[in-house]
N, C-alpha and C positions, 0 to 999 in steps of 0.2 A: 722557594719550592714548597708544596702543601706536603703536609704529613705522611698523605694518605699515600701519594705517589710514590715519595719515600719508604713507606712500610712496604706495599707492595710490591715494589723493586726489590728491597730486600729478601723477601720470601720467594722471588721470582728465580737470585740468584741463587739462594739455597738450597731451591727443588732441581734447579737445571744443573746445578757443579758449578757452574764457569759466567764469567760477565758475556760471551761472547754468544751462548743459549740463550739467556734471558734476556738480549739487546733484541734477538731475532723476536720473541715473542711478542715484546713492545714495540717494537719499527722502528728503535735508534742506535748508537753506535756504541759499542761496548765499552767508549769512555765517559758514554753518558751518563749509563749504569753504573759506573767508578765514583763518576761524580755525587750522585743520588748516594749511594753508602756513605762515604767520604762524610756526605753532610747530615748521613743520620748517626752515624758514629758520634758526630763532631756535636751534634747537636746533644746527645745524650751522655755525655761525654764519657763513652765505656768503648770497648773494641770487641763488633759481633765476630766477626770472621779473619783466618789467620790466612794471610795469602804470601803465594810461593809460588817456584816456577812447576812445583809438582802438582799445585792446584789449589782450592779454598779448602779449608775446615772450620766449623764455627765453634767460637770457646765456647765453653761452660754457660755466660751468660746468653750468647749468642743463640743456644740451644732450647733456652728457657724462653727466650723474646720470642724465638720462631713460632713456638704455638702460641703462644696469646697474638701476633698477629694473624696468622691464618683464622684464628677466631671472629677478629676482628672485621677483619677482611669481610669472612662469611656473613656477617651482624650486616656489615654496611653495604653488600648487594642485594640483601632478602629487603632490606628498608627501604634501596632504592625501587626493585621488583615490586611491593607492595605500592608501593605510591604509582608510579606508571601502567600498573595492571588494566586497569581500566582504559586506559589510553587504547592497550594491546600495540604498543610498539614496539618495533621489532628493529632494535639494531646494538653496536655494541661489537662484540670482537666474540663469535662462538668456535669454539674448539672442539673436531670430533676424532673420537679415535675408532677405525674397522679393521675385520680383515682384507687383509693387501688383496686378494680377489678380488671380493666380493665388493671390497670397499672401491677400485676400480670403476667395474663397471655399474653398482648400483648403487652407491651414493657420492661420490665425487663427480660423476659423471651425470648429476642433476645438480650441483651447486650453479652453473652459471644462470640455468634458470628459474631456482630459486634466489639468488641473489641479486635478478632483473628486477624480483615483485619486492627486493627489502634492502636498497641501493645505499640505507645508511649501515649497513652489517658487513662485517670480514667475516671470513672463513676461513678454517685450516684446519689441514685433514694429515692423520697419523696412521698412514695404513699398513699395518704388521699383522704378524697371525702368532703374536708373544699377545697374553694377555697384561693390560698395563693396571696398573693404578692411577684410577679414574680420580682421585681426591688427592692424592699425593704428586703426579706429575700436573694435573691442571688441566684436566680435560671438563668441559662442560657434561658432555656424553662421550656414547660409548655405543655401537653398534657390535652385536653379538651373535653366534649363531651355536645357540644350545643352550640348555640348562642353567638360570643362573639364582643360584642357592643363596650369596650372601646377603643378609636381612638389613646393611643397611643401602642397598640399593633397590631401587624402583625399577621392575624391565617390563614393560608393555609387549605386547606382541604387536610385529612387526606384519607378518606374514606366517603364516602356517610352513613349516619344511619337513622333511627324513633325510637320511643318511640312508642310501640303498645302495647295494652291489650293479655294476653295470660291466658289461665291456663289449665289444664290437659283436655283430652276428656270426662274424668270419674269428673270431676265436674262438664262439660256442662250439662253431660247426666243428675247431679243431681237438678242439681241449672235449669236449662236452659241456650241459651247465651242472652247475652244484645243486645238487635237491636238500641237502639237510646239511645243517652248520658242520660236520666235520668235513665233507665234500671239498671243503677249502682247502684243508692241508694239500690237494695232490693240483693246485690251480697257483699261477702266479700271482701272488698278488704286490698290487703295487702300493707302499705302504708311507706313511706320513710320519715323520723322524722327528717332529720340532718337541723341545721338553718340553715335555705335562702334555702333548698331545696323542694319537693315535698308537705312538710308539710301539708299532705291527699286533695291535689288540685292536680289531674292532667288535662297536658294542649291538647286544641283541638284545631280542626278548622273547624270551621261550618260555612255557608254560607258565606267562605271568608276571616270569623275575627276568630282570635285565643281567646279560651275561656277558662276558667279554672272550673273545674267542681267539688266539695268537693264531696269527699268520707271516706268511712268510713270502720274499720274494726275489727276483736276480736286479731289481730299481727300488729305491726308496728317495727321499729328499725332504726338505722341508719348504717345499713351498707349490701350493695347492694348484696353482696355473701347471705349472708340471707334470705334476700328478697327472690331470685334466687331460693333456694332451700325449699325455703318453696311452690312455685308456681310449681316446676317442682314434692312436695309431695301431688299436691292436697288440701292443707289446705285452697287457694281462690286465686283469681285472680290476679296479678302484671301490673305493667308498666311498661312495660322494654324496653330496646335497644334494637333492631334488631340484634346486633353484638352479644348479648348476647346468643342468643336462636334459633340461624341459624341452626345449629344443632337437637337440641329437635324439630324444626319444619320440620326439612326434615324427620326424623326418625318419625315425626306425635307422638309424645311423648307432645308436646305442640300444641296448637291450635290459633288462632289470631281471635279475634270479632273486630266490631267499624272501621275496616280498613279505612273505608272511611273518618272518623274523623283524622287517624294520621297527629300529626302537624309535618311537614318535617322541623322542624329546629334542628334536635341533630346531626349533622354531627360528623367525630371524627377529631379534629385540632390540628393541632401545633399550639403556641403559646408563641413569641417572644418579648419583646420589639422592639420601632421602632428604628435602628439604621442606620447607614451609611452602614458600613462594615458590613454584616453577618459573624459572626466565619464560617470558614469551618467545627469545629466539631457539630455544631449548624445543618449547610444545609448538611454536608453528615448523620447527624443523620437520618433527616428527611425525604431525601431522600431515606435513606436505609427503615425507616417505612411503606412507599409509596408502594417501591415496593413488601414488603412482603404483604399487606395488601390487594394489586392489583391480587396477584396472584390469579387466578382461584382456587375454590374450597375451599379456607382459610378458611374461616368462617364459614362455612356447618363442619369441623374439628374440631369443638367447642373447 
């Protein structure tokens, strides 16, 4: 068996916990993967990983080996990247991770026709609304919607978004609408519970500066399809995406207050480590995203 397969299995099984993760990612059986250690161990003749029925941990040297192969690893896709570039072929095994909505209907639900036009390529999609690490679990990309700060990622815009208040006409007409960001306290609002996100604070922008305004409501949940469908049943107000509810507001089935408070930072991005070489199934992913996103009328299609 080559090295390479070997090191990379190794670090495959390191980042996943378990041989039974890592088989899935490769397409073989988790005693394949047994096998492949077994013989990098044997070959090196050291012990990376302590294994139990409680699970792996890697020793001491184990620990040390892992980053110089992830290193490695990275050295030996940018050189193969670089030498194919020019071909611009497009295949290989890409990995993306989105949110579980969004990732749904607006890019899972374009893989089978982008993987018509590039038949030597896998796909595989990780769709949650927990932000992952993008270099640490093995994700090629990363579809985003909002703000993304960390310098050593690349995030292109995807599509322009807001985050804006909606809820049915038939709740205005009950409740009233909200004219100024305290208006909310006496409004239901239905609120987004997942850590590190919304966690009943949504964000403004008033005279400038971006502010966060606590809200409160008798629904909360963590998972945005919900949310969606709870605001388009009238039960109270949401903070949703624009990309979300293009739709329900052209048909005037949703309604938008507070417009003038929307903070314009939820753009929709790609989101790449920073590299040398871009994979070409990385930039024709993204490009293909681009243009579906771009076409007139997309979104009004809910």
């Amino acid at each position: 068996m080559d090295r390479y397969t070997e090191i990379r299995s190794f670090v495959l099984v390191a980042e996943k916990g378990s041989f039974a993760a890592a088989a899935l990612v490769e397409g073989v059986t988790p005693v394949v993967m047994g096998r492949r250690l077994d013989g990098l161990e044997k070959r090196l003749g050291v012990r990376l990983m302590h294994r139990s029925t409680r699970g792996l941990t890697l020793t001491d040297l184990g620990e040390q080996f892992l980053e110089q192969c992830r290193y490695l690893i990275h050295e030996f896709d940018e050189a193969e990247t670089s030498v194919s570039a020019g071909r611009d072929t497009v295949r290989g095994h890409l990995v993306v991770s989105a949110p579980a909505a969004f990732g749904r209907r607006h890019v899972a639900a374009h893989a089978p026709a982008f993987k018509a036009r590039y038949p030597e390529l896998k796909l595989s999609f990780n769709l949650t609304d927990s932000v992952v690490d993008l270099v640490r679990e093995g994700y090629d990309m990363g579809i985003r919607i909002g703000e993304v700060t960390d310098p050593n990622y690349v995030a292109p815009r995807l599509f322009p978004n807001r985050r804006v208040v909606c809820g049915t006409p038939e709740y205005f007409a009950r409740h009233g609408e909200p004219r100024v960001l305290e208006d909310l306290a006496r409004h239901n609002c239905l609120a987004f519970n997942l850590q590190g996100g919304q966690q009943r604070g949504w964000s403004f922008v008033r005279d400038g500066k971006l502010v966060a305004v606590r809200v409160d409501g008798d629904l909360d949940c963590n998972d945005g399809e919900l949310l969606y469908s709870w605001v388009r049943q009238g039960l109270g107000i949401g903070w949703r995406s624009t990309w979300e509810i293009q739709a329900e507001l052209k048909r005037g089935e949703l309604v938008t207050v507070l417009d003038e408070f929307a903070a314009p930072t939820y753009d929709i991005q790609a989101v790449y480590p920073q590299q040398r070489y871009l994979p070409a199934k990385v930039r024709h992913f993204i490009d293909y995203l681009k243009g579906i996103y771009n076409t007139p009328g997309y979104w009004e299609r809910g």
